[in-house]
Structure formats: C-alpha cells, structure tokens
C-alpha positions as CSV (number, residue, x, y, z in Angstrom):
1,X,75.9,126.0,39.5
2,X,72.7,127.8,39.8
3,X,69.8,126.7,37.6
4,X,69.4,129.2,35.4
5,X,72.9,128.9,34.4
6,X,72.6,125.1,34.1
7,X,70.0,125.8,31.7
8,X,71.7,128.2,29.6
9,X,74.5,125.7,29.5
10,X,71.8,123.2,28.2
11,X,70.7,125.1,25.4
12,X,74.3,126.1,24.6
13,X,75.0,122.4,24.3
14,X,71.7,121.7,22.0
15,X,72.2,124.8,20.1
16,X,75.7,124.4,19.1
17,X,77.5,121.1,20.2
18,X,75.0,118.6,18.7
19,X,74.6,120.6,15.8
20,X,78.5,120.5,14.9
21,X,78.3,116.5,15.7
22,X,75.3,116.3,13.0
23,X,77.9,117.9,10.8
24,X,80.8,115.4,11.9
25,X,78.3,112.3,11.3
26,X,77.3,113.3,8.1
27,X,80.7,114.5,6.8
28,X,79.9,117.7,6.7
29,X,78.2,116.8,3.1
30,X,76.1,119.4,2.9
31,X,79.1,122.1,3.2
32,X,80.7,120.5,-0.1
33,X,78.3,119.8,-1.9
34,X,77.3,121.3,-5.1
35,X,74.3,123.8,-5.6
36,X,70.9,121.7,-6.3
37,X,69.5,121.1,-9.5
38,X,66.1,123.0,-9.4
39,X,63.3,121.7,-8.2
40,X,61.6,119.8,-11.6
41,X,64.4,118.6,-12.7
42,X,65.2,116.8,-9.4
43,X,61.7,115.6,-9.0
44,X,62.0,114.2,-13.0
45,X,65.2,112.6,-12.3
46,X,63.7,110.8,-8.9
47,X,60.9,109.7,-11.3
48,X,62.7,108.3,-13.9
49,X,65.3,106.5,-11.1
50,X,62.3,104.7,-9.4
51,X,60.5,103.6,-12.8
52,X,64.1,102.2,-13.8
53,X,64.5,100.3,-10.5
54,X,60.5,98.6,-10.4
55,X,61.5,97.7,-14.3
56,X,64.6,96.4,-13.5
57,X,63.5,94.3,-10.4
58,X,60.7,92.8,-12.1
59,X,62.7,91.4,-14.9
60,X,65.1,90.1,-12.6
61,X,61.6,88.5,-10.9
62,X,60.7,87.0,-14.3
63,X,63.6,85.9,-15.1
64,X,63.9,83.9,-11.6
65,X,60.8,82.8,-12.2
66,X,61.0,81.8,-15.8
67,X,64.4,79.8,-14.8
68,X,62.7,77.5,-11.7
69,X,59.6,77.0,-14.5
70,X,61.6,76.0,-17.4
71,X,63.7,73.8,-15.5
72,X,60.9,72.0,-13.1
73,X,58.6,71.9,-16.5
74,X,61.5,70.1,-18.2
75,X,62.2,67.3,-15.9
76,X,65.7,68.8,-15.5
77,X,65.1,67.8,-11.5
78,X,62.9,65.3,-10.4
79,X,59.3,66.4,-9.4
80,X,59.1,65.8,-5.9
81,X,62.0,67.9,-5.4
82,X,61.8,70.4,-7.8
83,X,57.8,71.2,-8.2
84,X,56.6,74.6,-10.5
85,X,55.9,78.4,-9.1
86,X,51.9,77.3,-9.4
87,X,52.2,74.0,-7.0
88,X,54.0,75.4,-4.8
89,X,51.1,78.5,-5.1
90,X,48.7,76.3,-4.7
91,X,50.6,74.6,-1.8
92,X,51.2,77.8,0.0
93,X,47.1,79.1,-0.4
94,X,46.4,75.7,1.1
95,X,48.9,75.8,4.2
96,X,46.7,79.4,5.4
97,X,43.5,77.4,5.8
98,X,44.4,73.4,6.5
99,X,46.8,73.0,9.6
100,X,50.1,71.3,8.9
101,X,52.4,69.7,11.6
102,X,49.0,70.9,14.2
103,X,49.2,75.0,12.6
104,X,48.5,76.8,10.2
105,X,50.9,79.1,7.9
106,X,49.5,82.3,10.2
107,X,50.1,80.3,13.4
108,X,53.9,78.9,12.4
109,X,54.7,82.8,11.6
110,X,52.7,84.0,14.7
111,X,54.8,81.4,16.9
112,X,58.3,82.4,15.2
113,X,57.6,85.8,15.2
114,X,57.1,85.9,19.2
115,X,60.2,84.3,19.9
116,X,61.9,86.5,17.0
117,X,60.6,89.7,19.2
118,X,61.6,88.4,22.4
119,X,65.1,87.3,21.4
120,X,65.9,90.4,19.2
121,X,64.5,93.4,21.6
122,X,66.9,91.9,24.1
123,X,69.2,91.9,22.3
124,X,68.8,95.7,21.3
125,X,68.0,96.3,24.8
126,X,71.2,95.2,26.0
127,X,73.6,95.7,23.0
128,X,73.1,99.3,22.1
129,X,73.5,100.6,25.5
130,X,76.6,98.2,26.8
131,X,77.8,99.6,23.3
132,X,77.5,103.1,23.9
133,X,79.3,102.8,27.8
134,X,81.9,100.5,26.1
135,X,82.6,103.3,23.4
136,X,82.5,106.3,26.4
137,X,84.1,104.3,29.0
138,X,87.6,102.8,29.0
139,X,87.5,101.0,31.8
140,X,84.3,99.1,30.6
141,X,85.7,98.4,27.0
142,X,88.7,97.0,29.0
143,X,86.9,94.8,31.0
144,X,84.6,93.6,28.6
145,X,85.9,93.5,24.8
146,X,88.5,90.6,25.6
147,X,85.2,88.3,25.4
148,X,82.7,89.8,24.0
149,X,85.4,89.2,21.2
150,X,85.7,85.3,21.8
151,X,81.8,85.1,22.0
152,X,80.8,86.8,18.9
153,X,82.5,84.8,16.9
154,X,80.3,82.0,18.2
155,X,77.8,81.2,15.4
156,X,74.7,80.9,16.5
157,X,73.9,77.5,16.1
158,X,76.9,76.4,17.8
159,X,74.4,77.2,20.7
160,X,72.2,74.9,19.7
161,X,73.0,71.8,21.7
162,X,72.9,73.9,25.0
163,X,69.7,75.5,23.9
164,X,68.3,72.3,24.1
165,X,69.9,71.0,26.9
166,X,68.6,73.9,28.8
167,X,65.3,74.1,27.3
168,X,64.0,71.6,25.5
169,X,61.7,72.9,22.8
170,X,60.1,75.5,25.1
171,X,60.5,79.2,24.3
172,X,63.6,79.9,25.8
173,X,66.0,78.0,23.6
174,X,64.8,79.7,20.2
175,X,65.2,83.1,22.1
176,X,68.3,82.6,23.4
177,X,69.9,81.7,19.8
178,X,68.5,84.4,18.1
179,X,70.4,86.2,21.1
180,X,73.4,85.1,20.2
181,X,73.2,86.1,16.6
182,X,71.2,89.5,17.0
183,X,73.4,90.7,20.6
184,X,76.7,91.2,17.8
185,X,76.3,93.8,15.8
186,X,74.1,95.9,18.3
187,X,77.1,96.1,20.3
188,X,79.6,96.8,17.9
189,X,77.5,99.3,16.0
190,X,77.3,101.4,19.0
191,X,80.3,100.9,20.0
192,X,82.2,102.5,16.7
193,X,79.2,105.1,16.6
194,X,80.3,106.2,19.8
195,X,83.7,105.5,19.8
196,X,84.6,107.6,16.8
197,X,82.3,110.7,17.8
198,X,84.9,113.7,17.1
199,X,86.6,114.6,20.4
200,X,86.7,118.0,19.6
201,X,82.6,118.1,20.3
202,X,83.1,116.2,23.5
203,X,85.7,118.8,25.0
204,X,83.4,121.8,23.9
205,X,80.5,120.7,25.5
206,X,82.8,120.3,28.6
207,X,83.8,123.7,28.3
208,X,79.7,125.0,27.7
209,X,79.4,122.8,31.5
210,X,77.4,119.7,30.4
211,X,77.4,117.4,32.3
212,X,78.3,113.7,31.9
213,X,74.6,112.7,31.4
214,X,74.1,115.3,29.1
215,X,76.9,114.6,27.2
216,X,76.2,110.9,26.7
217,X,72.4,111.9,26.2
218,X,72.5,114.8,24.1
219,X,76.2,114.5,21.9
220,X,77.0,111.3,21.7
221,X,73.7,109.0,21.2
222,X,72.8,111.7,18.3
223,X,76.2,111.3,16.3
224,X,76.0,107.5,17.2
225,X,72.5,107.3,15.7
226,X,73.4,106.4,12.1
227,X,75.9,103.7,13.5
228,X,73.2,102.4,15.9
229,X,70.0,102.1,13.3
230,X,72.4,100.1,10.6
231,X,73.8,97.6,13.5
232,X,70.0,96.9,14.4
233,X,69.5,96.6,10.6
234,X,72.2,93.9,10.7
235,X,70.9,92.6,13.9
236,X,67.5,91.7,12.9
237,X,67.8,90.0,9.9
238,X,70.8,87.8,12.0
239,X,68.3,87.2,14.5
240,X,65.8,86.4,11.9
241,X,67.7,83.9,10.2
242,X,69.0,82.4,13.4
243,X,65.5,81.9,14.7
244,X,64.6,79.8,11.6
245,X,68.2,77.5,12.4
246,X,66.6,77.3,16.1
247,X,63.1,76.1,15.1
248,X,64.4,73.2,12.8
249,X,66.2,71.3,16.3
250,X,64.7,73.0,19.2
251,X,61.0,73.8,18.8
252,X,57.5,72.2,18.3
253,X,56.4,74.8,16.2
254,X,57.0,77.9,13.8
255,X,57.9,78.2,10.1
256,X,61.1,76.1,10.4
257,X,59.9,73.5,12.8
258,X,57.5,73.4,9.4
259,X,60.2,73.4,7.4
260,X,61.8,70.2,9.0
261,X,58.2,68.8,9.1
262,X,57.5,69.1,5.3
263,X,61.4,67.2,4.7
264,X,60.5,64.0,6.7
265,X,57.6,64.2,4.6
266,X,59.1,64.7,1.3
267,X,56.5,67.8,0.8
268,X,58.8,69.9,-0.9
269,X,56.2,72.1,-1.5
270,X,55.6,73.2,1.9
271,X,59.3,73.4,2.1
272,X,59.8,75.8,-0.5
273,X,56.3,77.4,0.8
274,X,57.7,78.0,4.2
275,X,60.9,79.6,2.4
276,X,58.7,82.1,0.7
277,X,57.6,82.9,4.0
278,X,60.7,83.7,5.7
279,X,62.1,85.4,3.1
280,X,58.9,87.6,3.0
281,X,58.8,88.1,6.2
282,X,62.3,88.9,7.1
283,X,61.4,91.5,3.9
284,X,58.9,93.1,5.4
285,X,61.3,93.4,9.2
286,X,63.7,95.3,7.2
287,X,61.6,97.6,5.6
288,X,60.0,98.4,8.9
289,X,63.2,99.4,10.3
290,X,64.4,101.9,7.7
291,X,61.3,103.4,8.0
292,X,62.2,103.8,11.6
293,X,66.0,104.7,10.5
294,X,64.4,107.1,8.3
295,X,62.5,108.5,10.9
296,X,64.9,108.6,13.5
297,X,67.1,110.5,11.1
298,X,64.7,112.8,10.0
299,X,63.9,113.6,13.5
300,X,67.8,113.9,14.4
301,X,68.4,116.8,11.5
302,X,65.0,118.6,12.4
303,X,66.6,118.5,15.9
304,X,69.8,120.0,15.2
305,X,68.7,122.3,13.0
C-alpha cells in the first residue's frame, strides 16, 4: 500500500468508523432523543436540581450528625467508645500538629497514599491493557480467563498472610494487596468494553484497510473508554479500602497502622479521627477521577465529531 493511500485509509477510519462506534457506545442517544428544552429553561432546571441536591445532602449531614450527638451526649454508649463530633474535632486538629504512633495525620496519609499510588497504577497499568488483548484476542482470553477467574475472587486480605511472609511491613506487602483488590475490575472493565464493541465497526474499518494497530488504537480503545474509566472508578476505591486492611497487619505506618495504634490504646478518638480521614480521602480519589472520566469523554466526542 503506498503512503498516501495508507493515509487516506487513516482518515477514513477517524472520520467515519470511530464516529459510528461513539454512536454504538452511547446508544445512539442522541438519534432518539427528544428536541431540547431551550436554553433558560434548561439552565433554570440545572439550578434548581443542584440547590435540591446541596439541601438534601446537608440535611442528611445534620441528621448523621444530630444522631451520633444525641446518642454519645445521652450516655446511650459508653464514652470511651462512643465520644461527641467536637472531641473527636478536637482530637483530629490535634493529630495534624502532635505525632501519634511516631507521625503525624499528614505523614500517616502521605505514607498510605504512596503505597495506594504504587499498588493502584499497576494495577491500571497491567489490567486495562491485558483487558483490552483479552477482549480482541481469543486465544489470550482462552489462556488466561480460566484463572484470572479463580484469582479474583480472592479477597484481598486473604493475601495478607503472604504479604507478610514475603515482606514484612516494608512497602511491598501493602502494594501488593491493594494489587489484588484494584487488578479486578480494571481487567474486566476492559475486557466487556472491548469485548462488546459492535462487530459491524470492526469489519468496516477492515474494509477502509486499517490495520490491526489502528484498529485496536483508534476503534476499539475509544468505544471501550466509558467501560474502562468506570472499572478504574471501581478499582480505586477497592484499592483504597484494601490498602487501609493492609496497613492494620502489615505496616509500621499510615492511617490504618494509626487506626490499629489508637485501638490498643483505647483512643477511640483517633480511631474515628483516622476514619474521617479515609473516608475523605478516598472522597476526594473519586472525584479526581470523574473529573478525568469527564474529561476523557469530553475529549472522545470532540474527537469524533
């Protein structure tokens, strides 16, 4: 093939093929759908939808609130396990500026949050594209699905005891559980994304010339995106909570080797302090990646258009 026509064929693939798969990924939605509201009235509606969601979430805050209050205020559990939002406030502001179990708060997170990076970009790193060739490849899905299916249904923890064996408390035994419970979904995410791409689009861009690279490149990994971003959705916050289970047996620091520190000490104050932590945290993880998802996609349709 000479190289201009390779590079008509190229274009002819962008132009047409992963526009069509666009189409398949997203239903073709935007065929069926009904006309748009205009412009102000969609922009009042998206107001009033976000003022009822803030209000809504905040009295579900209160009442969360109001509930652990009333009952630790009552004597309904016994102090030392069951102490008030403002001690365990206080408790928190003091964990950022006097070291506990060696660290402070900042230092615990810091710790967990390297291993969290390590274990979970690995896991992304391998997952998503053994995925994809699983999904495209018969041969490889063959070869490798009998177990990858006995493995993932491994929990985690369950690597624990070799984590340690291995390890000890260094950093490789925390990474390689949150491994375990991050690698899952990465790979079956992709897997289905690619998998379930509309064969139709495949034997077109055939037909246009493309190549096998360009096919896999330029067809499949756009209609797999939306499968892919939600499996790493799923993946992090597995990772995330498997990293905590890591750091209360196989670690000399983070937020749960904390966590296990503040229970031998019957502090349940830092306890609950380093709970607030994770959970904010692991928050703040999943809003980073839909901004990325929403990027990614916005990127994909701008793209295809």
């Amino acid at each position: 093939m000479v190289p201009g026509h390779a590079r008509a064929s190229r274009h002819a693939v962008e132009g047409y093929i992963v526009r069509s798969a666009n189409l398949t990924a997203d239903q073709r939605l935007t065929h069926q759908a009904a006309p748009a509201a205009p412009a102000a009235k969609a922009k009042k509606a998206r107001r009033s939808g976000a003022g009822q969601y803030w209000l809504l979430s905040l009295a579900g805050l209160v009442t969360f609130f109001g509930i652990w209050w009333g009952a630790a205020a009552t004597g309904l559990a016994p102090p030392q396990f069951l102490p008030t939002p403002p001690q365990v406030l206080a408790r928190f502001v003091e964990l950022t500026q006097a070291p506990f179990a060696n660290y402070t708060l900042q230092t615990h997170l810091w710790s967990s949050l390297m291993r969290y990076l390590m274990g979970f970009l690995l896991a992304a790193a391998i997952g998503v594209p053994l995925g994809l060739l699983m999904g495209w490849f018969r041969w490889l899905d063959y070869i490798v699905s009998p177990l990858f299916e006995i493995l993932r249904f491994i929990a985690p923890i369950a690597w624990v005891p070799f984590a340690a064996l291995w390890f000890g408390t260094g950093i490789g035994g925390p990474v390689l559980i949150i491994f375990a419970g991050a690698f899952p979904p990465c790979v079956v995410n992709a897997y289905r994304g690619a998998k379930y791409v509309d064969a139709k689009l495949l034997e077109a861009a055939r037909m246009l010339g493309a190549s096998s690279r360009m096919i896999l490149l330029e067809v499949l990994l756009p209609a797999a995106l939306p499968s892919i971003m939600a499996g790493l959705r799923v993946s992090a916050g597995l990772g995330w909570m498997s990293l905590v289970g890591a750091e209360l047996i196989v670690a000399s620091s983070g937020i749960g080797y904390m966590m296990v520190k503040g229970q031998s000490n019957i502090d349940t104050p830092i306890v609950m302090s380093a709970m607030i932590a994770i959970g904010i945290v692991g928050g703040l993880i999943d809003v980073l990646l839909r901004q990325i998802e929403n990027f990614a996609m916005r990127n994909r349709r701008r793209a295809l258009k």
